[in-house]
FIMARDO-914108 format. One record per residue (C-alpha): residue in three letters; y, x, z. Coordinates in nm, 3 decimals, decimal comma. Each point is the difference from the previous one (the first is absolute). Example, Ala and Ser with C-alpha at 12.3 -4.5 7.8 and 13.67 -1.06 7.14 Angstrom:
! residues 2
resn = ALA	v = -0,450	u = 1,230	w = 0,780
resn = SER	v = 0,344	u = 0,137	w = -0,066
! end
This chain:
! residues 154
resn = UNK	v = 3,360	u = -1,122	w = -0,202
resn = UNK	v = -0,307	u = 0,275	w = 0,032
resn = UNK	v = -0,250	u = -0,128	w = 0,279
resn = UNK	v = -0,193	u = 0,224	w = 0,175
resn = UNK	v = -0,335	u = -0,002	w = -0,070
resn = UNK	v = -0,266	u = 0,113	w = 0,253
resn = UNK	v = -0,226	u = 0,272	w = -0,110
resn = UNK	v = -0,377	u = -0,064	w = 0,048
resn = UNK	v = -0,144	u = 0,141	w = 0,317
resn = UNK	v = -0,365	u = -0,106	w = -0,059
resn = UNK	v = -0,183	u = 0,177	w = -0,299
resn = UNK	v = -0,321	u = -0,092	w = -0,117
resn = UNK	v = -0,149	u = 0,283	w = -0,195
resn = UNK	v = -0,278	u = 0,042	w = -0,194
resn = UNK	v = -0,251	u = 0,240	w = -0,008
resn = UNK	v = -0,184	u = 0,097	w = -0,302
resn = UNK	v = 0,265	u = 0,026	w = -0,251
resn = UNK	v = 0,331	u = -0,024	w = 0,175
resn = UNK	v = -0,033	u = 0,292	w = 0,330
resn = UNK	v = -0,367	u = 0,147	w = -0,159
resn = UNK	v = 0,165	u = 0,193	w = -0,339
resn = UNK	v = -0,328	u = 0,062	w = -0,126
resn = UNK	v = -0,167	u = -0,338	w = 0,069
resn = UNK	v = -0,009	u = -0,135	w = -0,407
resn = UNK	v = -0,239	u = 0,314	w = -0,039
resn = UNK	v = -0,271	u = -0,167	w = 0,244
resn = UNK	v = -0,202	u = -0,187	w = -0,231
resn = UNK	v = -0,075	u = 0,288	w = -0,235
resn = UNK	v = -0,070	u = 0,183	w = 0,345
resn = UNK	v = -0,270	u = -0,296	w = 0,107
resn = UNK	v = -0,153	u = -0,022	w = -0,345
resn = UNK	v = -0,038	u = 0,402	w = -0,055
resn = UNK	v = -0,154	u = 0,048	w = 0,408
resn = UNK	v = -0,206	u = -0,328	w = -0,011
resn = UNK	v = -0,201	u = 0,177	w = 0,288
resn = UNK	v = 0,251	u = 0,157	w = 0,203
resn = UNK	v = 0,174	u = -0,117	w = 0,354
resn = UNK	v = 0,318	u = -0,222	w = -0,065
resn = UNK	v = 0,133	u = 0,224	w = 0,339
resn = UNK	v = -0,027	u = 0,254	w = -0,267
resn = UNK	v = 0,224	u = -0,148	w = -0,255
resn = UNK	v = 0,263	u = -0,096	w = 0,333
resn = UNK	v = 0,010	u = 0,357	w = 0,127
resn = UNK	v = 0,151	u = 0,164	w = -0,370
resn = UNK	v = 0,283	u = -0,333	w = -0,010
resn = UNK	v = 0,333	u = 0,148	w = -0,048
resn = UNK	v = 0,344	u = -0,220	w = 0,135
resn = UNK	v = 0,312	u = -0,038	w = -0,104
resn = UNK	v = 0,183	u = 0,226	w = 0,223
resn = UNK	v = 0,340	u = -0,112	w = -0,155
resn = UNK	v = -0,053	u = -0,320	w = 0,098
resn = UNK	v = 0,008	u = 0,069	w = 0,398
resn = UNK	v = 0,365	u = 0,056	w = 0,045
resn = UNK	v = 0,058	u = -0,349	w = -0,130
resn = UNK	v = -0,201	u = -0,129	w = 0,241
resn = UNK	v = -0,050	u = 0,154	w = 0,312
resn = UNK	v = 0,289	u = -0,136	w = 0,186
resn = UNK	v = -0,146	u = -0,397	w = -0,083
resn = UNK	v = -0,288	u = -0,194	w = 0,164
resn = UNK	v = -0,296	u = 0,037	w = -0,260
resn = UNK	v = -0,257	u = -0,195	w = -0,079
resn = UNK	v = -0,293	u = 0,132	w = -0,212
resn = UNK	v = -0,148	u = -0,279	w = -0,163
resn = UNK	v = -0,353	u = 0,154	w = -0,214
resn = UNK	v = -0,280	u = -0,204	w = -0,176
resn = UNK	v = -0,212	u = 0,346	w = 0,098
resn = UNK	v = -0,301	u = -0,122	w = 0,203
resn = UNK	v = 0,063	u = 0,004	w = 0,351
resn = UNK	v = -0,296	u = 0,217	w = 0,047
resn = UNK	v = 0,241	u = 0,286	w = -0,105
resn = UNK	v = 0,258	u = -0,036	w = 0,225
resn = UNK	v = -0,064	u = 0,309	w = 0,193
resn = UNK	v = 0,002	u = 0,284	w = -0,281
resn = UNK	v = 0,277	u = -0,207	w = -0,184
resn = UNK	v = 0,220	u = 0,026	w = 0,344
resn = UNK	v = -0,109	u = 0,359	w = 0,035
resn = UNK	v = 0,091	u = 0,135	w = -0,351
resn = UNK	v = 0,352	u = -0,178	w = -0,007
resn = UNK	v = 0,032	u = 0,187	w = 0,354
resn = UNK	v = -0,122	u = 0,317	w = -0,134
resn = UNK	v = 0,211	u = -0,041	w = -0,294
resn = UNK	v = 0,313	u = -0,122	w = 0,097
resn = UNK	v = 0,018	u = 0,068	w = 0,406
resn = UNK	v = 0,077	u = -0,353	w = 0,022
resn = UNK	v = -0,195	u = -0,329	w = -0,002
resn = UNK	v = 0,106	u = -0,390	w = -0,023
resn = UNK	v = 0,082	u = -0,202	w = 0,277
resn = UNK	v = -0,213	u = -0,270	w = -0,103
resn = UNK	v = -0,316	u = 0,011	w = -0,238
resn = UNK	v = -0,215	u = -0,261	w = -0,176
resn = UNK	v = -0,340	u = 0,092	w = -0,193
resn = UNK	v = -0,209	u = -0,241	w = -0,134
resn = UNK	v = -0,241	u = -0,140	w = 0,174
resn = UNK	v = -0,213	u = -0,203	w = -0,288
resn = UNK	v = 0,083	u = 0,145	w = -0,307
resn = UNK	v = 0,293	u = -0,303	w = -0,066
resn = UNK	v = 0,210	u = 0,075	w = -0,349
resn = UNK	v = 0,265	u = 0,190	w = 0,099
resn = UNK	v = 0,312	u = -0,338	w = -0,023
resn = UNK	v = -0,259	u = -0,177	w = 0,142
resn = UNK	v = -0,081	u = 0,182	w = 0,319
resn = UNK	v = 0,410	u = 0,164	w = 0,024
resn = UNK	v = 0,054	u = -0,413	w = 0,038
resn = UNK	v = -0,199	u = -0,020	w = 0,227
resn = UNK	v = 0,099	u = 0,284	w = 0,237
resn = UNK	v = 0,355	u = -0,098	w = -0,063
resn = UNK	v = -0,040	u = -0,360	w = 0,088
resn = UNK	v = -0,267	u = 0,033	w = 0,323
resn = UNK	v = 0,124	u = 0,364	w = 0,126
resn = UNK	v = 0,352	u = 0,095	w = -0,106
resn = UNK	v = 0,223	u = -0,321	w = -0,007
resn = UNK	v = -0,141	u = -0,161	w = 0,341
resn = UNK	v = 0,146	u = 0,405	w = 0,172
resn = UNK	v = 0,264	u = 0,048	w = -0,207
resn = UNK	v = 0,136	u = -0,320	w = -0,162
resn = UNK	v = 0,001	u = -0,192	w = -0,321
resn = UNK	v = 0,088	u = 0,168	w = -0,366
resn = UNK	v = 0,340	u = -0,163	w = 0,019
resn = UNK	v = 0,082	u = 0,218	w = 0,251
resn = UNK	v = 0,133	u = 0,247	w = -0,288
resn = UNK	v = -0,163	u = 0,290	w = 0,265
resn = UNK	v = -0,281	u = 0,090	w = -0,270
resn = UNK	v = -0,061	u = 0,198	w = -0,300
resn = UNK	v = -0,326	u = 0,064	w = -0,188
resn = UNK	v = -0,093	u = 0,312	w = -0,140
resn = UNK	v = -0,260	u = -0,095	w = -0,232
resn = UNK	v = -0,210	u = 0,094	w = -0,308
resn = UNK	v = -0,185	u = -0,281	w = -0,119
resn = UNK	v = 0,187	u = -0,255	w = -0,197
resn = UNK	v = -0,179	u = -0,316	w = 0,174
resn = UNK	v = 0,038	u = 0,117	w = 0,288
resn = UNK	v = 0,371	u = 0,037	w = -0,078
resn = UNK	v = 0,024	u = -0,357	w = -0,152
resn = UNK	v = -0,174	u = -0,122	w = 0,320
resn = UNK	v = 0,269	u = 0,195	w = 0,239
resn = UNK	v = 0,252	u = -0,169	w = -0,211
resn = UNK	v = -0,154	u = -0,334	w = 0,050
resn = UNK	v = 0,052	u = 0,058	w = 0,434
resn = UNK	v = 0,365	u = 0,116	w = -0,054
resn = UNK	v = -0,080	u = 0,368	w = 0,003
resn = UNK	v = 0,207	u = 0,229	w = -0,240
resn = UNK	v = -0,281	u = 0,244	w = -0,156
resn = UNK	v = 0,043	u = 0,291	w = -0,236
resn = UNK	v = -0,249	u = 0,259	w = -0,146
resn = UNK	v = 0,096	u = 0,327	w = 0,085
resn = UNK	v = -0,215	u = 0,290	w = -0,154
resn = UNK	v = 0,280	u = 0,293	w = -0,096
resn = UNK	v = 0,244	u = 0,185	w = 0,252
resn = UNK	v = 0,299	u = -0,229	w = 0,113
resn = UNK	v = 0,293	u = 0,066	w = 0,214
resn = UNK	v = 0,016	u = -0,350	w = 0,170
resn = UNK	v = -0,243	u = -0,316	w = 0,085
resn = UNK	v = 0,083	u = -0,248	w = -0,280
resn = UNK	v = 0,165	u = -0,347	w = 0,057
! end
């Protein structure tokens, strides 16, 4: 007998290499303009427009280990970019690791408003293999995503 299985409502998404297409090309960026603005590195970020059809009709979390002090042009290029911005976002606020301070956000902000992991409601969108592992370790189905696809994985 086939069960019906509820698809996830929540997703948690990640920034820098998961909606940000060109975010694995920052580094080089930082160590070849050692002297220039960060806001200037933010305002050239290009997004995976592909990706907003899969989830613009669910609840989304954006879950970053970017500094929190770059919240506002972070917020401003995705709506510049995509015409569209997350229902919910988390920076960084003390440089964490990224499983480290996702954990965190999940466990103090996310699961007290929208329940726990076994809920089956989530489904990370994430880049960084530790961060993955961690997401696995809550409950969380997460996949790296990083090339056109035609539906969320799961």
């Amino acid at each position: 007998m086939d069960f019906f299985k509820p698809e996830p409502d929540i997703i948690l998404l990640d920034y820098q290499c998961t909606l940000c297409s060109n975010g694995a090309g920052r580094s080089i960026w930082l160590k070849t303009h050692p002297d220039t603005s960060y806001s200037v590195w933010i305002a050239q970020e290009t997004m995976r427009e592909w990706l907003l059809p899969l989830i613009r009709d669910k609840y989304v979390i954006l879950i970053t280990a970017r500094r929190s002090c770059w919240i506002k042009p972070t917020l401003d290029r995705i709506a510049e970019t995509l015409h569209w911005l997350p229902q919910e976002y988390y920076f960084n606020p003390d440089g964490a690791q990224p499983p480290q301070h996702k954990q965190r956000v999940m466990i103090e902000k996310v699961f007290p408003v929208h329940g726990p992991a076994s809920s089956e409601r989530y489904l990370a969108l994430e880049s960084n293999a530790l961060t993955r592992r961690m997401y696995a370790s809550l409950g969380i189905p997460a996949f790296r995503i990083d090339q056109p696809i035609d539906s969320l994985p799961g």
